[in-house]
N, C-alpha and C positions, 0 to 999 in steps of 0.2 A: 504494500500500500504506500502511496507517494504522499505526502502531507508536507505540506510548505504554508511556512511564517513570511507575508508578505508585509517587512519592516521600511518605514521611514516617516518622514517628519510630515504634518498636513501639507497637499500641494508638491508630495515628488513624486507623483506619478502612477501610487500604487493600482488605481481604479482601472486605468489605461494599461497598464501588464498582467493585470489578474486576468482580463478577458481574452488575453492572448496565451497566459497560461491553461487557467480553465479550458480553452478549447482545443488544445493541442494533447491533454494530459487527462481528457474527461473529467476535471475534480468537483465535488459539490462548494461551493462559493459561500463563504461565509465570512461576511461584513458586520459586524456589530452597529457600526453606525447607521447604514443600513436596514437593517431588522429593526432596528430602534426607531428610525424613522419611519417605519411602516407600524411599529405599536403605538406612535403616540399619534398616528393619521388614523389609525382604528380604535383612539378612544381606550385601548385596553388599561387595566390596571400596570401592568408594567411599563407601558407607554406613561401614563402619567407621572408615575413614579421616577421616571426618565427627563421628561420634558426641561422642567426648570433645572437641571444639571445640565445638559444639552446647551441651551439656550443663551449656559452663563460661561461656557466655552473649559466646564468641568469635564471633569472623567468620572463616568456612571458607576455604579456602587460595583463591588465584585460577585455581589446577590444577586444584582439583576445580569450582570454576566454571566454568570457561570447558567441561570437557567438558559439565558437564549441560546446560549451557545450548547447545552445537551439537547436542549430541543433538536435541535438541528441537527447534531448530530445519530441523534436516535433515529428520527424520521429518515435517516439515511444510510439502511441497514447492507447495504448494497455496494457502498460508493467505491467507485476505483481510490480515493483520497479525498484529502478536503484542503482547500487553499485557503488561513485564515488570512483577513485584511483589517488591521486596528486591535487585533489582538495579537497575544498578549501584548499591554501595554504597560506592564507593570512586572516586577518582581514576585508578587505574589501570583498576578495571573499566569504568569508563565509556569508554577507550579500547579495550577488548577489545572492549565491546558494537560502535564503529565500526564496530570489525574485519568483525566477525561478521555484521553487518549489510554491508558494504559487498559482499560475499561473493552476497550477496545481490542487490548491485544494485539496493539501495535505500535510506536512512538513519531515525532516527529522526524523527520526526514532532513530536514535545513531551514535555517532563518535567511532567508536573501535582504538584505538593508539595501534599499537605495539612497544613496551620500547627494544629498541636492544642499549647496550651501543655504544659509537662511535667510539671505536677502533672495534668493532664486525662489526660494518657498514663499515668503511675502508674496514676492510678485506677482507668481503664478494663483496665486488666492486672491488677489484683488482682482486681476482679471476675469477670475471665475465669477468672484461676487457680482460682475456685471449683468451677469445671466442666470445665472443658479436660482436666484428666487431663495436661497436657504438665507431664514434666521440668523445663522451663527457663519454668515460669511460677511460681517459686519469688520471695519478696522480693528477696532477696541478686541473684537472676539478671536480673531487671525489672532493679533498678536500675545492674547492670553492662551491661543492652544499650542502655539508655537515653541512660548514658555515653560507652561504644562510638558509638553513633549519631553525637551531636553532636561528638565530636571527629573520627570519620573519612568522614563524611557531608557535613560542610560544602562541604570542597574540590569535591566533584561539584557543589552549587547553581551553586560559582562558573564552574566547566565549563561545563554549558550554557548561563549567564546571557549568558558573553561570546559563544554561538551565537546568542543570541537566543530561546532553547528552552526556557527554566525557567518555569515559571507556578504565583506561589502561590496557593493555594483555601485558604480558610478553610475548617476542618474541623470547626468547632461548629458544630451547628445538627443540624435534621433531614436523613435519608436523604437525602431530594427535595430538599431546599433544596441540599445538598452537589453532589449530582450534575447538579441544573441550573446550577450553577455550573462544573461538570467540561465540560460537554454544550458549554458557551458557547465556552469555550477550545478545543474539538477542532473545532468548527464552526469558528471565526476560524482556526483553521491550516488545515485542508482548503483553504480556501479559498486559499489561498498557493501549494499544491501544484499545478505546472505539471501540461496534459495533450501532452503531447508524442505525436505519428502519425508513423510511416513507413508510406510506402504504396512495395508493393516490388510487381514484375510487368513483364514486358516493354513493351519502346517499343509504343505503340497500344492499350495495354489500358485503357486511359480512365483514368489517375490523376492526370491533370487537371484532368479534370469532376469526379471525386470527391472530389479535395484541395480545392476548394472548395468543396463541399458542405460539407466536414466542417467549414470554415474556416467560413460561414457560421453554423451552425447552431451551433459551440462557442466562436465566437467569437475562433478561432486565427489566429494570424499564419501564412500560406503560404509556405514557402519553398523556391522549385527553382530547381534549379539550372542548369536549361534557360535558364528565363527570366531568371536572373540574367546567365549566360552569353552569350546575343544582348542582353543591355545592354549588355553591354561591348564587343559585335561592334558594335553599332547608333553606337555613341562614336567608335568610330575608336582607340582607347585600343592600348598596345602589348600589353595581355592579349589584347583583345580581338582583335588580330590573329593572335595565337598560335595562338587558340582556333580561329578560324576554318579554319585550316591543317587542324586536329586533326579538327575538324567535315567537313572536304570529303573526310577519308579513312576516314569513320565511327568512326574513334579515339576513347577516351576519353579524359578531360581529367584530367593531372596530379593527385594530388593537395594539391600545395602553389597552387595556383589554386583550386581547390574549398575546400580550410580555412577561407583569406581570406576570401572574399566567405562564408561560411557564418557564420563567428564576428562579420564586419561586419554584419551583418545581424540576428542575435542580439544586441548588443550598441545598435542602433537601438531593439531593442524592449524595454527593461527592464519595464514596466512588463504584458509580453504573461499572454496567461492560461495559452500552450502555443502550442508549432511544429506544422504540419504538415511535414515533408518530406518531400518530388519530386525524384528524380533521385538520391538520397545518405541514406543508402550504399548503394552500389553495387559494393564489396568484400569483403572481410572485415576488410583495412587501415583502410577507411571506417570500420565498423563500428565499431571499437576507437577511432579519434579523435572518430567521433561520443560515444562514451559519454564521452569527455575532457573535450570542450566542454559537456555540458550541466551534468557532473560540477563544471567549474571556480562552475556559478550553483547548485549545491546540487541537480540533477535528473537526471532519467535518460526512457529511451525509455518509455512509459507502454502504446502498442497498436503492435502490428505489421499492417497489411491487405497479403495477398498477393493480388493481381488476375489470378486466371488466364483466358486465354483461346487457343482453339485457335490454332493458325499459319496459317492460309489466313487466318480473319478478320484476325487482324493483318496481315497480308501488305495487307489487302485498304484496312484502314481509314487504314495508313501511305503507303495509293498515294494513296488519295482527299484525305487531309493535304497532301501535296507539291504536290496542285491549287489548295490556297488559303494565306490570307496566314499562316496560323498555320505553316506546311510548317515544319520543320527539312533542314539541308543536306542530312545522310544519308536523308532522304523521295525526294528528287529522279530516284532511280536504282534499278533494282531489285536491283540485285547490290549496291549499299551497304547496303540496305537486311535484306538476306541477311547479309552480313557483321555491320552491327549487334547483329541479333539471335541470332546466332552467337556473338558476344562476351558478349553479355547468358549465355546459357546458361554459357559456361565460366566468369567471373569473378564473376559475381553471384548463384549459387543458394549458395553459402556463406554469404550474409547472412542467405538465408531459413533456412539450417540454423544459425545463429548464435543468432538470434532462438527461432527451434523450439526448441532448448534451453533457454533463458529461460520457456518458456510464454506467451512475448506474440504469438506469430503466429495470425492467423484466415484461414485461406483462404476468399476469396469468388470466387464463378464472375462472369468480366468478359463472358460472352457474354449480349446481350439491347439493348435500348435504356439508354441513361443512368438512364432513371427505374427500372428494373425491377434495375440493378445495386447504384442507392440503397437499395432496398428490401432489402436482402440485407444492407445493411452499417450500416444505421442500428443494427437490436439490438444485433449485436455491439459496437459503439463508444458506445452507450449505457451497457450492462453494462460497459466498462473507463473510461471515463470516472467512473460509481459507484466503483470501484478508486480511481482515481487522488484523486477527490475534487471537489467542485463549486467552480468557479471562477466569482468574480463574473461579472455580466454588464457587458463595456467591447465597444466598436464592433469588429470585427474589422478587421483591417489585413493585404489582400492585398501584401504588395510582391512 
């Protein structure tokens, strides 16, 4: 999700590059001055509530902020992102936006400031005041939001600065000139924006072959926890021996064994473009620590693929597995085998309805050959991959 803070002082510009962002990046538009002015043209209590702060070239309580702006946000369960304009304007609003956003399970993306000296901003607001028709485009009121601005404005630059999220654009120049400079910086941060996959579906539904497929093609680091798990059988290691107990009684494995090698493995790869993960989560408990750990590097789960496939085929393709080197312990038996995907059904369809909720689940039919399963899940992972944002091209790293 693309989410940009469109910063600068009244009169540099922002109204005039939101609508060239907005339209390029599909974002929902969200103006507080704006909304504001259409509550207090509707009479509502928040409109009035608003008006004489408005009028006297104030900044509106953080009360009547923070509702319009969830309004808004709710109402827009859907959005590719959201472009705010006049928010945060404040220290403290820039912690409400977190909030609001975190809610979301997702963060902001970049603050772009545009730098217009303040005799350019004057200017450009008296001229407007000639036509605008607004209230608060009076001299006296210019120059008290002006003031406004740069005393309660600042503290937010330094906010993001120390995130690493402030970007200043020079705001002189032409339209195109401004906005290819806007354009520059929301390309370099997309590019930043991990693309992180779970691939959810029972044992034998092929989300091996297709974890790296996608690992290939996007250039993602693979991480299952299958294959993490027989490293550490294969070691002789005291996990590993644990594990293997757990493994011969078709049990699932702890979750404080799973965290570990999850977040070591994450933590090998700083430099990755996005996870895929196999095997995890496989809870609902999972779920919740998964969002912790990608939380702790600034990201979150990006696509969910649920892999379905009938139960005789799996039945069929988990006997044929336990024939060769690839088998896992629970292949070996039919009745463990039974038992597995027994377990699978009661502990693990809450991840899928986890995710469902979020809107990041794609159900894909796992019955057909590997190629013909590909074929079903490339669109979908293409279109949330656009979502997520285009991460350079580095080698991919199966570990």
């Amino acid at each position: 999700m693309l989410n940009i803070a469109l910063f600068g002082a009244p009169g540099a510009g922002k109204g005039t590059q939101s609508e060239l962002l907005m339209k390029k990046h599909n974002l929902v538009y969200i103006a507080t001055g704006d909304i504001l002015r259409k509550e207090i043209a509707g009479g509502t209590e928040l409109g009035l509530a608003a008006k004489s702060i408005i009028e006297a070239g104030g900044l509106v309580s953080d009360e009547i902020i923070v509702q319009i702006i969830e309004k808004k946000i709710i109402t827009n369960p859907d959005a590719a992102g959201f472009l705010f304009d006049g928010f945060p304007r404040t220290f403290v609003q820039a912690y409400i936006l977190e909030g609001l956003l975190l809610k979301m399970h997702t963060s902001l993306t970049c603050l772009l400031s545009l730098e217009v000296p303040p005799e350019e901003s004057f200017k450009r607001l008296l001229n407007r005041a000639k036509t605008s028709g607004r209230s608060d485009d009076t001299e006296a009121v210019i120059k008290n939001r002006l003031k406004e601005y740069q005393e309660k404005t600042a503290p937010v630059a330094r906010f993001y600065m120390d995130q690493g999220l402030y970007f200043p654009i020079e705001g002189v120049g032409s339209i195109e000139q401004i906005n290819q400079k806007l354009e520059e910086v929301i390309e370099q941060e997309l590019r930043k924006v991990l693309f992180n996959v779970v691939l959810l579906g029972y044992p034998g539904a092929g989300r091996g072959t297709q974890a790296r497929n996608l690992a290939q093609k996007y250039n993602l680091v693979y991480l299952s926890t299958g294959e993490m798990l027989k490293e550490e059988i294969s070691k002789g290691s005291g996990v590993g021996q644990a594990v293997q107990t757990i493994f011969d009684k078709g049990d699932l494995v702890p979750d404080e064994i799973v965290i570990k090698l999850i977040e070591k493995h994450i933590h090998r790869n700083p430099e990755a473009n996005g996870f895929i993960f196999k095997g995890f989560p496989r809870t609902l408990v999972q779920a919740y620590i998964l969002d912790g750990l990608l939380r702790k590097i600034n990201s979150s789960v990006s696509f969910t693929l649920d892999i379905q496939c009938p139960t005789l085929e799996l039945l069929k393709r988990l006997d044929a597995r336990g024939k060769t080197e690839r088998r896992m312990s629970y292949d070996m038996e039919t009745a463990t085998i039974v038992h597995r995907l027994e377990q699978h059904e009661k502990v693990c369809l809450p991840v899928v309805d986890y995710y469902r909720k979020q809107g990041k689940v794609t159900v894909i039919d796992g019955d057909g050959t590997p190629e013909e399963v590909w074929s079903r899940i490339e669109g979908p992972a293409d279109e949330a991959r656009r979502w997520a944002g285009s991460p350079p091209q580095r080698s991919p790293n199966l570990s």
